[in-house]
Every structure is written in C-alpha cells, then in structure tokens.
N, C-alpha and C positions, 0 to 999 in steps of 0.2 A: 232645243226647241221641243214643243210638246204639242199635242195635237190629238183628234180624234179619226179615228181610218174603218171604214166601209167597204165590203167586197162582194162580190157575186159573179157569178156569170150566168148567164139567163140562157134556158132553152124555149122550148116555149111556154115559159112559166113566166115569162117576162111582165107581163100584164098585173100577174099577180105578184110580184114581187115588187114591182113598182109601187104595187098601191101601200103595198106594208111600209116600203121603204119610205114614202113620203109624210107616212103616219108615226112612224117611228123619230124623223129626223125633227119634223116638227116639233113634236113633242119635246124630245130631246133640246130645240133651240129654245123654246117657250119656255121650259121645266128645268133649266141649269142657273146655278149662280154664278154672278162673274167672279171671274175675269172667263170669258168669251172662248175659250180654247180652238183654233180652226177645223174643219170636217174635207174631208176628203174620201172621195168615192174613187173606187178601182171598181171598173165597169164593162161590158164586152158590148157592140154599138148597138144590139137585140134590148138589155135592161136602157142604154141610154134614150134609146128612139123612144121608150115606152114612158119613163119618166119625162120625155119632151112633150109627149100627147098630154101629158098630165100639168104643163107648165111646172115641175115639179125639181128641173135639174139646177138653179140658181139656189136651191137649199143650202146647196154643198160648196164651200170656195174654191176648193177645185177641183180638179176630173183627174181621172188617167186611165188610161186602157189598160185593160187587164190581159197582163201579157205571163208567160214562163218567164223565171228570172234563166240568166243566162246560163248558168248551172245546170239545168234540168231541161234545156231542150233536146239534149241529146236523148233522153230519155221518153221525146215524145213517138206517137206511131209515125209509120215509116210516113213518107209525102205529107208529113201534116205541115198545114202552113197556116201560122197562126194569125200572120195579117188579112187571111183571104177568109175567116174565119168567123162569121156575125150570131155565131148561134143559133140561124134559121132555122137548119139543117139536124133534126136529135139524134136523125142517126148516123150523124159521122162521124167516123172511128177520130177520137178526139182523147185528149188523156183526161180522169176523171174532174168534175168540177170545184171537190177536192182539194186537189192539187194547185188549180189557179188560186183557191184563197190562200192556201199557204205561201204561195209565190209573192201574192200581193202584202202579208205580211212581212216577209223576208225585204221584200222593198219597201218597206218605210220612211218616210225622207224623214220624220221623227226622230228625236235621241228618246223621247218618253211618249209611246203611244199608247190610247185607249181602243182596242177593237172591238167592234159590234157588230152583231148580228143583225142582217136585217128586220127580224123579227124581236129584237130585245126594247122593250119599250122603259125608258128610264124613269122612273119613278120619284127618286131622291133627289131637289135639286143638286147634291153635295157630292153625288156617285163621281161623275168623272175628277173631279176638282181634288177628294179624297187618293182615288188610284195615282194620280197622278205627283201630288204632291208629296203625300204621305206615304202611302203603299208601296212605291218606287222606291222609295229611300233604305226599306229592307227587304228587298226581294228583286229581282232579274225579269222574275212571270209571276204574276198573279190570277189566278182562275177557279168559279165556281165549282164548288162541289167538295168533295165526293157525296153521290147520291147514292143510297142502299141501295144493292143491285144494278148500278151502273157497271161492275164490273162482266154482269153478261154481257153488255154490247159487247166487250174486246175479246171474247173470250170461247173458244170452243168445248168441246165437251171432256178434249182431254190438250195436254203440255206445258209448255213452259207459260207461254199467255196466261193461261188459266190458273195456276200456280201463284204466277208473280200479281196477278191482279188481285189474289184475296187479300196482300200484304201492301200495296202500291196505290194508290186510286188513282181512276180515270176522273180528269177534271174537266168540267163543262167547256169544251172552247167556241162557246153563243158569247163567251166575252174575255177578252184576254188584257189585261194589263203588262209593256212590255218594257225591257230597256233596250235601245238599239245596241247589243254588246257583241263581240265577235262570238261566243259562246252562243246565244240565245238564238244567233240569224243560224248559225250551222246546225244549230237542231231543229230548226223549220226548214233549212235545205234540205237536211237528212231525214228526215219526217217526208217531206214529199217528193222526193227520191223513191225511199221505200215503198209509197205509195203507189208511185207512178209504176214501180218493175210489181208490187202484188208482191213485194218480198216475205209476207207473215200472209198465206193463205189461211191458216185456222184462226184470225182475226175475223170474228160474224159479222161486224160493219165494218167496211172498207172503206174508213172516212178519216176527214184530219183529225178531228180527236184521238182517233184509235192511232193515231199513227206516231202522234206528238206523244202521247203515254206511251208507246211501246218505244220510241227512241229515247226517250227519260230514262226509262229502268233498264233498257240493256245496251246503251254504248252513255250516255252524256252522264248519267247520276255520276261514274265515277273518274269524270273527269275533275268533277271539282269547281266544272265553270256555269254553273247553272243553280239559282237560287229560286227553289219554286215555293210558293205560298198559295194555298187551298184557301179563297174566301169562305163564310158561311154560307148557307141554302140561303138566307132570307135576301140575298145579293143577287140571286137571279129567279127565283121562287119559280120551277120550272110550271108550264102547264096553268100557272093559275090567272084567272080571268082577273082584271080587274073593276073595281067598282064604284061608282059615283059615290063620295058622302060627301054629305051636307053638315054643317055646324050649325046644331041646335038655334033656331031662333034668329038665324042668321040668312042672309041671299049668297053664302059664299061656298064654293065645291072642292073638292079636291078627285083626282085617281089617286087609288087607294088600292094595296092585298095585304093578307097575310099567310103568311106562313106557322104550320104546327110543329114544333120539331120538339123534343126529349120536353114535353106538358108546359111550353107556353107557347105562345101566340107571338111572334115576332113581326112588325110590319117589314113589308119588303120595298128593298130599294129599286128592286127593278122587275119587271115579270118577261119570263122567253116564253114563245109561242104563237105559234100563227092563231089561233082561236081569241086571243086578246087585241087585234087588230081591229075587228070591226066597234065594241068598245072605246078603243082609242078615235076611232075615226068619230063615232058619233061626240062623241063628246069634245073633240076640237072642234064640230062641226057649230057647235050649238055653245059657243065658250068664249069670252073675252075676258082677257088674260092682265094680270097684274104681275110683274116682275119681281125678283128678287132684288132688284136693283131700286132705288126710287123714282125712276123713271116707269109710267106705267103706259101700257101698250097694250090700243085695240086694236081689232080689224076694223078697217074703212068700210063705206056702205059699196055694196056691190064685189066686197073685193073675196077671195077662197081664203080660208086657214091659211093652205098653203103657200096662198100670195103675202099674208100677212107674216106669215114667220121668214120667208124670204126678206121683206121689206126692211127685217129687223136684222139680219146679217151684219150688212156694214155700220149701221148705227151701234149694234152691240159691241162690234168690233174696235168703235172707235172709243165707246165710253172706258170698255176696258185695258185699253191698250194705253188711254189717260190716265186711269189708277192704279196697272197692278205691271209689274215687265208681263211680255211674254211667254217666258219660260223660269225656270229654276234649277239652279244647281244642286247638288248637292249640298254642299257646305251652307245655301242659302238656309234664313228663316222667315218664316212667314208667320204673323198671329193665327192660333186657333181658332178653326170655325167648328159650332156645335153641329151638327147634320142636323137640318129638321127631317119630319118622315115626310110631309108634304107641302106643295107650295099652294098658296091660297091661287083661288083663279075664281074670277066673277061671273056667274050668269047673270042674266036678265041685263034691265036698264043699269047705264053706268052709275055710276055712284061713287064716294065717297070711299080711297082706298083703306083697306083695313089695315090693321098691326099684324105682321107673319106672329105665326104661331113659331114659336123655339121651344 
C-alpha cells in the first residue's frame, strides 16, 4: 500500500498550524494527478480541535493520534502520560515535539509513504505519484537537499559532527520519501531515541533532521540496510514564496517558483516554508480548479476551498481506484508519465476547459 502521512503535535501554535495545514492539504488534493493516493494525519487533540474550528479535518481520510511508538516510551520524562496529554499546557515537561514526528513516521501503516510537512506546499502535480512509483524503486529514503551550509545546523564549532558533516549531508526532512523496511523504521527508532536522551549535545539543533543525519553516518550507513537518495533543491525550493502566473492572453493561472542553482533557473516542484502560506491561501481563495483528471471541479456557491477540496476526496477516490490498483509493487509496471511543472487552474467565470500544458 502506498499513501501520503502528515504529523505535528501542536503547542499553542495550534491555530497556526492548522491554518497552514488546511492550505497545504488542499492544495495538495486540487494540485495531484491521479490515481488519488490516501492522506493521513497523526495529530495531538490541541492541532485536531483547531482544524475542527476550521471545518478543515475531513481533508484527511484518516486521523490517528499522535502517540511515542512503543520503543521510546521508556525514554519519555518521568510521570509523563501521554494520554492525559492535549498540548494545552507548553510547559510540560513532555519529550521534544521532535520526536513524536519521528514516532509517527516509524508507525506508518504504509509499505511506501510520502511525508509532509506541514508547511510544504506541492507544486508538481506529478511530485507524490513520481516518489512513489519511481523514486521508491531505488532508494529506501529519499530527501531534499543537501543545502550549502545546511551542515551548521548539525554541527558545532568543534568534533566529530562537525567533521562528518562537511563529507555527509544533512537532508531536508520537510519531506521524506520512505519504504516501510526493517532497516529504515530502526533508524527513525534510533534517530528518536537519541533524541529523546540528548545523546549528541554539540548537535546546534536539536531536531529530527539533525538526528536522522547523525544516525545515518554513525551506526546505519554501515550496516548496509539503508539506501538514501538526496533529491535536488528545486524539490523542495526551501524559503521561496510562490507566485501567481498567468498564460499570456489567456483567463488561466498557475502557482509557480523557482529555484537558481549552478546558472539556471529550475521550476520548483514544491516550496517549504511558512511565508508561502498566505499566497497559497489567497489564491485557493479566489481559484476554481480544473483537474488533471477530465473530470473538472469547482467550488459550489456558498461553499470554502476547503469544503470543496474535502467534497472531492471520495470522488477522487473512486475515479482512481477505477483506473489505476492501489498500490504497486516492485516488480510492477506502469506507463511513463512526463511531470508537468504546473497544473492549469481557472479563475474568473467558468469556461471552456483548456488542453494541460505538458
């Protein structure tokens, strides 16, 4: 099975991450081509109640609580109890928030999942569909980066960290490509183990990335059971806002970035960062949407984006689950799809659907 998975646990940031969350997922449902792949949230009941104010949790087909996988609760502070646990509270001695995404990665119910940040806003309709089908097939983990100077974040001013990082890169994990393997789950247990005890103090952020890179290069690389693969920058174009274009001469829009890297201009398939949120918002706000599919889908009168991209869940679900399996093995094959950079999407009055641009 294959699938897309979402994690957070909210302090009082809930509010805000809600709203990113519902912009992002949207997007994401509007902005993919089928076949449909399912979205799942791991969530703490502080981010759930705040996406419920938002009518905003039917996005997702389903939920789960964001709990420590069973492995690492010994490792949590003494009397924590994680059921009594809503996130109201920021100052409770609680183990980093960290560590619950790692947890919730390690529990995948997935054998091939796409992770997301909740601030990665998908760009390409072909991103997840590509990780999935393709990028799975050679590689274990697939993750953005390495970024010039990503290696300060893991790194202090003097040791082994700092050593290993000029030769290793730290890869973005705003989005991970994964196989459910025995290999790959023990280096996200061991990744938020370490985390959890503070085992590498001269690590300058004390976050899952830094932790997943530093269990890479010093116990898993040489086990032999972990196949990492570094997408390019224009895969998660970190930071950059993106932007409304319009087709010459035409009523039709797209979001749009790019990326500069060694003197050309790469479009990006997806942009990280909370600063590209309000962007994405307005502009599902003010958008009615053509599919990749031939089926084209608007919002109804009176109704929110985010009512509307919910509305298209189980219909999407069913079209695709009519043409394509489920999942894919390995041994499977499937026809070549080209990536377009963008998917057409209409403003103004409805009209006459255009030809996608390939």
């Amino acid at each position: 099975s294959c699938g897309v998975l979402m994690a957070a646990f909210a302090l009082d940031n809930a509010a805000k991450l809600a709203e990113e969350a519902s912009a992002a997922v949207s997007l994401l449902r509007i902005n993919t081509r089928p076949p449909a792949w399912p979205l799942m949230l791991f969530a703490n009941p502080a981010l759930q109640m705040a996406l419920a104010r938002r009518n905003a949790t039917s996005l997702w087909d389903e939920h789960r609580p964001i709990r420590l996988a069973p492995e690492l609760r010994e490792f949590a502070p003494r009397g924590y109890d994680a059921d009594s646990d809503d996130g109201s509270d920021p100052r409770k001695r609680r183990p980093s928030v960290y560590a619950f995404k790692l947890s919730a990665l390690a529990l995948t119910e997935y054998d091939r999942t796409v992770y997301l940040d909740l601030d990665v806003f998908v760009l390409n309709p072909s991103l997840v569909n590509v990780l999935l089908t393709s990028t799975l097939r050679v590689a274990d983990v697939a993750m953005p980066g390495p970024v010039p100077g990503r290696f300060a974040m893991a790194s202090g001013e003097k040791g082994a960290a700092r050593e290993n990082a000029l030769g290793v890169p730290v890869l973005c994990s705003c989005l991970i490509a994964y196989r459910k393997t025995a290999g790959v789950l023990a280096w996200m247990i061991d990744a938020a183990r370490a985390l959890m005890q503070r085992r590498n103090p001269e690590l300058r952020r004390q976050g899952d990335q830094e932790y997943l890179w530093f269990m890479w290069w010093s116990v898993h690389a040489s086990k032999g059971s972990l196949r990492v693969l570094g997408l390019p920058d224009e895969w998660y174009c970190p930071w950059r806002t993106p932007r409304v274009a319009r087709q010459p001469g035409e009523n039709v829009s797209s979001l749009r970035a790019e990326i500069f890297v060694g003197g050309v201009t790469h479009t990006c398939w997806a942009v990280h960062g909370h600063p590209a949120q309000k962007i994405v918002t307005s502009f599902l706000e003010r958008t009615t949407f053509e599919g990749t599919s031939a089926a084209t889908t608007t919002t109804r009168q009176g109704e929110t984006w985010q009512q509307g991209a919910a509305r298209q869940v189980s219909a999407t679900q069913r079209r695709s689950s009519a043409a394509e399996p489920a999942a894919w093995s390995v041994g499977d094959r499937r026809p070549a799809e080209r990536p377009t950079e963008s998917i057409h999407l209409h403003t103004g009055p409805s009209q006459e659907p255009h030809p996608k641009r390939l």
